[in-house]
VEXNU-249451 format. One record per residue: x, y, z of N, C-alpha, C in turn; chain; residue number from 1; residue in three letters. Coordinates in steps of 0.1 Angstrom, whole numbers, plus 2048, in hexadecimal, padded with zeros to 3 digits. Example, Ala and Ser with C-alpha at 12.3 -4.5 7.8 and 13.67 -1.06 7.14 Angstrom:
# residues 2
((884 7C7 84E) (87B 7D3 84E) (884 7DF 84E) "A" 1 "Ala") ((880 7EA 847) (889 7F5 847) (881 800 84F) "A" 2 "Ser") 
# end
This chain:
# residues 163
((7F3 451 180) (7EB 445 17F) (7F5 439 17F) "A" 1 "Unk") ((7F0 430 188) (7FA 424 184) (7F4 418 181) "A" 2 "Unk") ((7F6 411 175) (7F0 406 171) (7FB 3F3 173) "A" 3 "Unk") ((7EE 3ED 177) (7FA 3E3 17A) (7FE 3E0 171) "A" 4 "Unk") ((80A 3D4 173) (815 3D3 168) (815 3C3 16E) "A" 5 "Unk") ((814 3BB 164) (814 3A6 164) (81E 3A4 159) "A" 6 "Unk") ((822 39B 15C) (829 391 150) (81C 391 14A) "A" 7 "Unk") ((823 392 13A) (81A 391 12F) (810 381 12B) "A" 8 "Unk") ((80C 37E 127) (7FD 36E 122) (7FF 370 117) "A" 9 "Unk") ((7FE 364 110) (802 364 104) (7F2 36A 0F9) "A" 10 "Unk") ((7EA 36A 104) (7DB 372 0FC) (7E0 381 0FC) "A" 11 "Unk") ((7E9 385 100) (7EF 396 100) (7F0 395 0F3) "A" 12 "Unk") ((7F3 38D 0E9) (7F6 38C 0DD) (7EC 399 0D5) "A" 13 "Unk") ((7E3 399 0D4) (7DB 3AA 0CB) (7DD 3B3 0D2) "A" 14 "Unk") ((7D8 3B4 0E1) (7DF 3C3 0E2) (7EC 3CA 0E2) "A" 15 "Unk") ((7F4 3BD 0E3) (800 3C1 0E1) (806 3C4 0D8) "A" 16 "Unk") ((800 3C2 0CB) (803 3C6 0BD) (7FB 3CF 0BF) "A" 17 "Unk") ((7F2 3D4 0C1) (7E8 3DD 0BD) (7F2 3EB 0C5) "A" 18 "Unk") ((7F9 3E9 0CF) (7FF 3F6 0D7) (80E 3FB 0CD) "A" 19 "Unk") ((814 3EC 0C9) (820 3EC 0C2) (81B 3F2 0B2) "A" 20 "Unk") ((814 3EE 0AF) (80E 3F6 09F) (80A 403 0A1) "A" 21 "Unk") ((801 409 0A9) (803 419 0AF) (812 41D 0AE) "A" 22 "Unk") ((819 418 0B9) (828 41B 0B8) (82D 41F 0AE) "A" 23 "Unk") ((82C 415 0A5) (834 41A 098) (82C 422 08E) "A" 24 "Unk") ((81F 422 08E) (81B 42B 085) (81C 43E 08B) "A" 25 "Unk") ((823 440 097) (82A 44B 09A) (832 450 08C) "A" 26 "Unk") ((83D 447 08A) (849 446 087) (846 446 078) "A" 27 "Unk") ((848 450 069) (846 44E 05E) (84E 444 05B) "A" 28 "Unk") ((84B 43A 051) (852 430 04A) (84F 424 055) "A" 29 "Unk") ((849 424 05E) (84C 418 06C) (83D 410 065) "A" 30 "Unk") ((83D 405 061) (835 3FA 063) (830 3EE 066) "A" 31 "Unk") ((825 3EF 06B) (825 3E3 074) (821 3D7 069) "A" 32 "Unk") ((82B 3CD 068) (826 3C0 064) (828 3B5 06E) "A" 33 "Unk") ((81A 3AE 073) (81C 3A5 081) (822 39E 078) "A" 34 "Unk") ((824 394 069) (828 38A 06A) (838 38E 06B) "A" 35 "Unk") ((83E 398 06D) (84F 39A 06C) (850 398 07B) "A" 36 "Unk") ((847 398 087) (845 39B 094) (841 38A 09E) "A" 37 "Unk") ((844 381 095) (842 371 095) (83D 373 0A9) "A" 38 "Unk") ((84B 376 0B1) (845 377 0BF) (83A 37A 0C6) "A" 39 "Unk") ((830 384 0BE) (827 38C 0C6) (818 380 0C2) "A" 40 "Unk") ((81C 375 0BB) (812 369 0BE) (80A 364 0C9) "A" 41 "Unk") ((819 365 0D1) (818 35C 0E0) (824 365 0E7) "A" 42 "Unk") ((820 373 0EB) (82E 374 0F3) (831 370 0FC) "A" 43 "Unk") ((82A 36F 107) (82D 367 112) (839 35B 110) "A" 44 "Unk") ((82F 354 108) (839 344 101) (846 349 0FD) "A" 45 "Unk") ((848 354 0F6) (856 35A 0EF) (85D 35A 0F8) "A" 46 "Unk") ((859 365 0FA) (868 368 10D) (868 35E 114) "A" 47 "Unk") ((85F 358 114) (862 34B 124) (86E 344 11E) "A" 48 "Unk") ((869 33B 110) (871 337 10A) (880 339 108) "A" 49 "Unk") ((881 346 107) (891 34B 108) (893 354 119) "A" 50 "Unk") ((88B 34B 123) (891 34D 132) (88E 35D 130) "A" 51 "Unk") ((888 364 12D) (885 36F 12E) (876 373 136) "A" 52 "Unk") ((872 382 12F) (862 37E 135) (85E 38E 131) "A" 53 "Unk") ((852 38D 12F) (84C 39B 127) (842 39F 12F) "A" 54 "Unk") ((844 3AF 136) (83B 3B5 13F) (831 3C0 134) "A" 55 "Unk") ((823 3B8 138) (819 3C3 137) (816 3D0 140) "A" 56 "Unk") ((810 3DC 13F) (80A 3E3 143) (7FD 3E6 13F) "A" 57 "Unk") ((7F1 3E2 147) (7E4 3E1 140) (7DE 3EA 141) "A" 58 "Unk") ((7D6 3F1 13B) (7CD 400 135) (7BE 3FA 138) "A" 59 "Unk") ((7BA 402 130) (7AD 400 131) (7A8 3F9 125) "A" 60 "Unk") ((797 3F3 12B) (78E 3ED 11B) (79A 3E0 114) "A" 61 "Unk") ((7A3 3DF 11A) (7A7 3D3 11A) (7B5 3D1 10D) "A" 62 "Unk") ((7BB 3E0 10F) (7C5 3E7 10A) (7D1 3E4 114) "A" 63 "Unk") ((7DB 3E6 10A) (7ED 3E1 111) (7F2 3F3 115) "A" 64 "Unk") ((7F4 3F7 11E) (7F9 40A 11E) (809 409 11E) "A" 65 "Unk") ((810 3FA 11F) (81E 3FA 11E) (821 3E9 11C) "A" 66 "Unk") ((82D 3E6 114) (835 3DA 116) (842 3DE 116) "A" 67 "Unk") ((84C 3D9 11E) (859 3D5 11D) (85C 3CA 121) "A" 68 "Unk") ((863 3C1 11A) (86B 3B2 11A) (879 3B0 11C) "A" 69 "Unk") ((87F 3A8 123) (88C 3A3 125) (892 399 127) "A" 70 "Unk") ((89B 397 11C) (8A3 389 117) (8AF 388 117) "A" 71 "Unk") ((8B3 379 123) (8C2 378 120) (8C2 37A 110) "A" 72 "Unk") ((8D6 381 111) (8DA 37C 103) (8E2 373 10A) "A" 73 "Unk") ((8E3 36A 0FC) (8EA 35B 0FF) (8FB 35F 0FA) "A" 74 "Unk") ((903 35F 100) (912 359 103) (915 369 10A) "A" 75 "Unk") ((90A 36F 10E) (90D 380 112) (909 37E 124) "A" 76 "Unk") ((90F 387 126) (90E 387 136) (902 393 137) "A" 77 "Unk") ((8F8 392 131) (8F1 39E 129) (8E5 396 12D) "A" 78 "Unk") ((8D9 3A6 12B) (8CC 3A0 123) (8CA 3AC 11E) "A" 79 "Unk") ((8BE 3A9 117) (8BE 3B1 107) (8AC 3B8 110) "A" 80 "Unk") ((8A9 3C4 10C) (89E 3CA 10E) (897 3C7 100) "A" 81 "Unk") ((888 3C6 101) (87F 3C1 0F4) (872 3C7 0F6) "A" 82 "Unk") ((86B 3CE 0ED) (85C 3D0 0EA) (85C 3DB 0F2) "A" 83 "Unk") ((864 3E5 0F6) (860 3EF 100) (854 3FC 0F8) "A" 84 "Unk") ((849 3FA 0FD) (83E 402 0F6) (83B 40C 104) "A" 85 "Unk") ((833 415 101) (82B 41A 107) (820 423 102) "A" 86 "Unk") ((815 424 104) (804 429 0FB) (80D 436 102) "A" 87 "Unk") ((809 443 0F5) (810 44B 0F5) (803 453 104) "A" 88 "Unk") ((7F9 451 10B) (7F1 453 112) (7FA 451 11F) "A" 89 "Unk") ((803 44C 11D) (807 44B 12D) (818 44B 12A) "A" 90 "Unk") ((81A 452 123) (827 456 122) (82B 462 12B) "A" 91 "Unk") ((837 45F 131) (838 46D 13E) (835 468 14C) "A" 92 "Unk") ((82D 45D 14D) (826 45D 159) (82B 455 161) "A" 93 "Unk") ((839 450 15B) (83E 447 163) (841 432 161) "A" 94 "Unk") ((836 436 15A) (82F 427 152) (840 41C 14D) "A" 95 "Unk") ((847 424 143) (852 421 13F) (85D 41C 147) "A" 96 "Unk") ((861 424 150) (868 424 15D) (863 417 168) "A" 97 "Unk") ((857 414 16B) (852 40A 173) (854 3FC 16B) "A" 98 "Unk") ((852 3FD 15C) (854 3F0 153) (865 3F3 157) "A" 99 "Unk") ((86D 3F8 14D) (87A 3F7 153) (87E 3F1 162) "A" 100 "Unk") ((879 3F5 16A) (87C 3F3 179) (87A 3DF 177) "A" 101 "Unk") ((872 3D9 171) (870 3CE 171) (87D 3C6 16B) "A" 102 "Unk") ((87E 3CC 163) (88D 3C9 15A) (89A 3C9 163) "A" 103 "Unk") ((899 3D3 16B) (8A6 3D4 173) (8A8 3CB 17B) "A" 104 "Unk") ((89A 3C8 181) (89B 3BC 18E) (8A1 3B0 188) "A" 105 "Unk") ((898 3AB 17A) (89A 3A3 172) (8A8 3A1 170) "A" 106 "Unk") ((8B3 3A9 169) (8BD 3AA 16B) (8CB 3A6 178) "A" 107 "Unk") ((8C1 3AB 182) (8CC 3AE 18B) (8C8 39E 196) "A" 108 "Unk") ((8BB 397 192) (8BB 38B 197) (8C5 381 18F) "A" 109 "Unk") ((8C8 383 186) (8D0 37C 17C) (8D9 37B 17C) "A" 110 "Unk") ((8DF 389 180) (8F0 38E 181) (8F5 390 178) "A" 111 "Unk") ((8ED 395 169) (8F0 397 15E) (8F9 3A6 161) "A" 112 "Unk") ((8FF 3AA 157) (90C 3B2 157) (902 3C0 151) "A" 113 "Unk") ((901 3BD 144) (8FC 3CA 13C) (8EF 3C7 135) "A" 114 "Unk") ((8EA 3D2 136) (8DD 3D1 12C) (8DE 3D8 11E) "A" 115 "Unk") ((8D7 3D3 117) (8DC 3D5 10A) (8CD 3DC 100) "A" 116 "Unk") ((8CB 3DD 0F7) (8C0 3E2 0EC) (8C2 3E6 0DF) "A" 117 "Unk") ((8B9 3E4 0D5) (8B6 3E8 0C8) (8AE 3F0 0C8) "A" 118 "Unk") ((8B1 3FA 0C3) (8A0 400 0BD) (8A5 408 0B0) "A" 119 "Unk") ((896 409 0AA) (894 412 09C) (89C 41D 09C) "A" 120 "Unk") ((8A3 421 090) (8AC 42F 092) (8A3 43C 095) "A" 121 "Unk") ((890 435 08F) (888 441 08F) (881 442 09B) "A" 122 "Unk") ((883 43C 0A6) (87E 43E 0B0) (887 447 0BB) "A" 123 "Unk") ((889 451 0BB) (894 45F 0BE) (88D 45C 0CF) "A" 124 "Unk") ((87D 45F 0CF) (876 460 0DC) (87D 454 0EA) "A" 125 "Unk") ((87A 449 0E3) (882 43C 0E8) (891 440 0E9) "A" 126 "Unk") ((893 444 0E1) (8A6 445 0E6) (8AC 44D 0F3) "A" 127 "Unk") ((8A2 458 0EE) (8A1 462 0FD) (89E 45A 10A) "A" 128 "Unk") ((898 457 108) (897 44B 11A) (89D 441 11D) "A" 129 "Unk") ((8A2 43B 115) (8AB 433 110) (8BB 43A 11C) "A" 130 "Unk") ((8BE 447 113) (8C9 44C 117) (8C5 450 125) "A" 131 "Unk") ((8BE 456 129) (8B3 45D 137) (8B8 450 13D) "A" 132 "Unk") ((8B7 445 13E) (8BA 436 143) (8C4 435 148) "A" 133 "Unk") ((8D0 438 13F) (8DB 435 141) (8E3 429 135) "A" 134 "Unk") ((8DC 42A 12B) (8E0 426 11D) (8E7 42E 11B) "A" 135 "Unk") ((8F6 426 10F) (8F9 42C 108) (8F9 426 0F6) "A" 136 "Unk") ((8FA 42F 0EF) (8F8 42B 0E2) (904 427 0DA) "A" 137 "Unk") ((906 41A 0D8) (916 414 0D4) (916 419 0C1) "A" 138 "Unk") ((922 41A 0BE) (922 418 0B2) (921 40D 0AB) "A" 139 "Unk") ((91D 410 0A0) (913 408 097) (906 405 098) "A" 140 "Unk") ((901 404 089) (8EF 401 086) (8F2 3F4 083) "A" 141 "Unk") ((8E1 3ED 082) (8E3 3DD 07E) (8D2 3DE 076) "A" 142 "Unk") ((8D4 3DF 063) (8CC 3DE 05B) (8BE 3CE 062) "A" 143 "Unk") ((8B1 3D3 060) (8AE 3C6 062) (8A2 3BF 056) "A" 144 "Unk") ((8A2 3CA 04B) (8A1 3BF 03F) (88D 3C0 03E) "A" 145 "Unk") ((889 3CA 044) (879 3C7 049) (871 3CE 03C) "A" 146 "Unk") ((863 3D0 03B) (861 3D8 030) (85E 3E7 037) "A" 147 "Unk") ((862 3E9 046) (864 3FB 045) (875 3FB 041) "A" 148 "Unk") ((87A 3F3 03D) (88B 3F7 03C) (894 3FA 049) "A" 149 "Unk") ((88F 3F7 053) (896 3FD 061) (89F 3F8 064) "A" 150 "Unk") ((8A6 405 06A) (8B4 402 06F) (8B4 406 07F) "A" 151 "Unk") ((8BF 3FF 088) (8BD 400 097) (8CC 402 09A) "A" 152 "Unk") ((8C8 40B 0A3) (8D4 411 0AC) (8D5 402 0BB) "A" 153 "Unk") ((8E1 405 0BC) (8E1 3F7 0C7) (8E5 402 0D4) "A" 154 "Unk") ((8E0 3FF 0DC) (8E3 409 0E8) (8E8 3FA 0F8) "A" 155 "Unk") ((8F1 401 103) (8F5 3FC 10A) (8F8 402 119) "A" 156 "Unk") ((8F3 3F8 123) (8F0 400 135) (8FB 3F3 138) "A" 157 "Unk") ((905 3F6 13F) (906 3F0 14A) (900 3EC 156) "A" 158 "Unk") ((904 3E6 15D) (8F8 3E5 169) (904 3E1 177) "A" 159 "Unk") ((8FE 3E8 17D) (904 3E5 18D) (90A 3D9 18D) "A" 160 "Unk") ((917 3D1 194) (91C 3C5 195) (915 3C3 1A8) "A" 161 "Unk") ((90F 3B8 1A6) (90E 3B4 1B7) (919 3B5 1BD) "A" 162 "Unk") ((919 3B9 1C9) (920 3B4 1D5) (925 3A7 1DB) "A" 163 "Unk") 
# end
């Protein structure tokens, strides 16, 4: 099945938490508090704002079945991957890989060097594709103080140098 995939509206704001709260209630200890999540107000507005830009994949009845976001980092020849979800309903089918593929172009119009990411130590499933990608996982965690207490692995892709 393939569902289209838009830059995110800043009205994506509930289903987008609604996919991202699923997400973490997978995960024991993972909880979703929107106000720790300030961006998902107006994502659209967020990413634009930081020259980025956040891809929906739209479901049904007016549900999100995937997001992944991508943001320069500032003084990095980089951008940073953000919000990568997917409704566990269309996990496998490709879904993940087609949002990625957006990221890359994104990237490679830029001439950005490496792509970079955070995620939960407890999301093992994520890391797997992650590495499947061509991430690798750097040493060191970075505490971030939240009330699930989470801690994130920082993972790292180089990327093709143009010609």
């Amino acid at each position: 099945m393939t569902l289209p995939i838009r830059p995110a509206r800043d009205d994506d704001s509930g289903p987008l938490s609604a996919l991202i709260a699923a997400s973490f209630a997978e995960y024991p200890g993972c909880i979703f508090v929107e106000e720790e999540l300030p961006e998902l107000r107006r994502p659209a507005s967020y990413f634009a704002a930081k020259g980025g830009v956040l891809w929906i994949a739209d479901g049904e009845n007016g549900r999100i079945a995937g997001s992944l976001g991508v943001l320069p980092v500032p003084g990095q020849n980089a951008v940073e991957l953000a919000k990568v979800y997917v409704d566990p309903a269309f996990r496998g089918a490709g879904l993940a890989q087609a949002l990625f593929a957006r990221a890359i172009d994104f990237a490679a119009q830029g001439g950005f060097a490496e792509m970079t990411l955070w995620s939960d130590t407890r999301f093992t499933r994520g890391h797997r594709f992650y590495e499947k990608l061509g991430f690798a996982r750097w040493p060191g965690e970075r505490y971030l103080g939240d009330v699930s207490e989470s801690w994130e692995y920082h993972f790292r892709k180089p990327l093709p140098r143009k010609s």
